[in-house]
C-alpha positions, 0 to 999 in steps of 0.5 A: 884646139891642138889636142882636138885637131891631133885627134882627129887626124889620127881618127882619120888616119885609123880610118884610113888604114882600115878602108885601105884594108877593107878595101883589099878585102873586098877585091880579093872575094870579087877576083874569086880568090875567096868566098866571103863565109861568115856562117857555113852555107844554109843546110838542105836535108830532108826535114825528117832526117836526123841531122836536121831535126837536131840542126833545128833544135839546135836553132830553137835552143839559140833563140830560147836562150836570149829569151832567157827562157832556160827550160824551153832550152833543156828541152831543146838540147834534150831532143837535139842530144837524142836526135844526134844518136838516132841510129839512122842518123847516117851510113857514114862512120865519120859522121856518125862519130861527130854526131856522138861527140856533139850529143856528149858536148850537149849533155855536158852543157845540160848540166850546167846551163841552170846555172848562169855563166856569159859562156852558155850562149858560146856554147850553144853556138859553136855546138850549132855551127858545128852541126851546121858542118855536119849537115853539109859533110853528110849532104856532101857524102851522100851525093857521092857515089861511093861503090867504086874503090877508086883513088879519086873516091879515097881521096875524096872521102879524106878531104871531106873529113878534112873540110869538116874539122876546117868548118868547125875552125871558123867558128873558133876563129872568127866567132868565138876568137879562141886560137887554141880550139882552132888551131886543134881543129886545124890540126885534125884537117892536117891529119885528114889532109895528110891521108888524102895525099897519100893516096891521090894522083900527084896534080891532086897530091900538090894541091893538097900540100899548098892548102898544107902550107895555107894552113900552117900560115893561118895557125901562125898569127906571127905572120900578120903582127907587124903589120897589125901593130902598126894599124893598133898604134895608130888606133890606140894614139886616136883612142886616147886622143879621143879621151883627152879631148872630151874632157874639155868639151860640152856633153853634146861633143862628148857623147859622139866622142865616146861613140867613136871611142867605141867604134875605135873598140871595134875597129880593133877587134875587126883587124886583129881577124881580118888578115886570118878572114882573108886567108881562111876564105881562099883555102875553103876555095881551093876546097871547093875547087879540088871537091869539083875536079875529083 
């Protein structure tokens, strides 16, 4: 009986901690001061244009692969590869630079996709969300006028290249959880990011260096450890309360006790990103506010 009332106290208490913070979460999107993004935003392009058509390929590539019908999705890479190298695909440098480099990413994956592997799926959705970003990057870029030479024009043009490489981020921060690819794409926003301060007006050029500073912040998974150990410690005491406990009662008990052994799991895996969710939403919004005052 102590064994079982020690569980689940400390049950309640993980529990606790995680609404507290999810709590806080949510407060924080409702002020504004982030924009809850677990994708990037649906795409809208005409439906010829060769960033949608491999966009699309790309969607029917993802469904085909949880068929497990691997042939469709050699098909679909095939045609998503050749629509990224279309040569009308955009009259922006950049874009057209990515669109090469995802071509190449999916004739890598070609090659291996005959043979089975758990990281194929990944694959096929980080090549998808990084066109996703493109799309975006591309539908920004042409609603943009750009026959002036102005500073606010030049310093745009950096900050959408520099929103692009962040997009990409996401992925590899909250999907795949692989630190490293993040922080690289991070990194390539840095570089963005330093060229548009170069060149913009000093209200814009502060700016820029706060987001700067967020950045290195999120690249810095330090910053969030204390904190986190703390919520784990509590999370791993239920976890193997839990275990000890179902030992000794009837099977009925048991099952409910290893589905809160799972969720305990998945608890972990949801703390471990929630503070870097946080912070990644509230940079995308200073994007969106610095892209609408230029």
């Amino acid at each position: 009986m102590k064994k079982t009332l020690m569980g689940l106290i400390l049950l309640t208490i993980a529990f606790a901690i995680l609404f507290s913070i999810s709590s806080n979460a949510v407060s924080d999107d409702n002020s504004g001061s982030a924009q809850m993004v677990s994708t990037p935003s649906p795409v809208s392009v005409e439906a010829n244009h060769p960033l949608a058509m491999a966009h699309q390929k790309l969607d029917h590539a993802k469904e085909n692969y949880s068929k497990g019908d691997i042939d469709a999705v050699q098909q679909d890479l095939e045609a998503a590869s050749k629509w990224l190298k279309d040569p009308r695909l955009s009259n922006n440098t950049k874009a057209k630079d990515e669109a090469v480099i995802l071509a190449n990413e999916i004739q890598a994956l070609q090659e291996e996709i005959s043979h089975p592997s758990d990281e194929h799926e990944g694959t096929i959705a980080r090549i998808w969300h990084r066109t996703t970003a493109l799309v975006q990057h591309e539908i920004q870029h042409v609603k943009k006028s750009w026959s002036d030479t102005s500073t606010a024009n030049k310093t745009m043009k950096h900050l959408l290249d520099a929103k692009l490489h962040f997009t990409y981020a996401e992925h590899d921060l909250f999907v795949a959880h692989n630190r490293e690819k993040a922080n690289k794409e991070i990194s390539r926003t840095i570089i963005f990011l330093d060229e548009a301060e170069k060149v913009a007006i000093p209200r814009i050029r502060e700016q820029i260096a706060t987001i700067k500073n967020d950045m290195q912040i999120l690249t810095d998974s330090r910053i969030y450890a204390s904190e986190q150990e703390k919520i784990m410690s509590v999370l791993m005491d239920a976890s193997q309360s839990i275990q000890e406990v179902s030992q000794g009662v009837a099977l009925p008990v048991q099952s409910k006790l290893q589905t809160l052994a799972i969720e305990i799991g998945s608890l972990k895996n949801e703390i471990g990103t929630l503070e870097s969710r946080q912070q990644y939403n509230a940079i995308l919004e200073k994007f969106r506010k610095l892209n609408n005052e230029l």
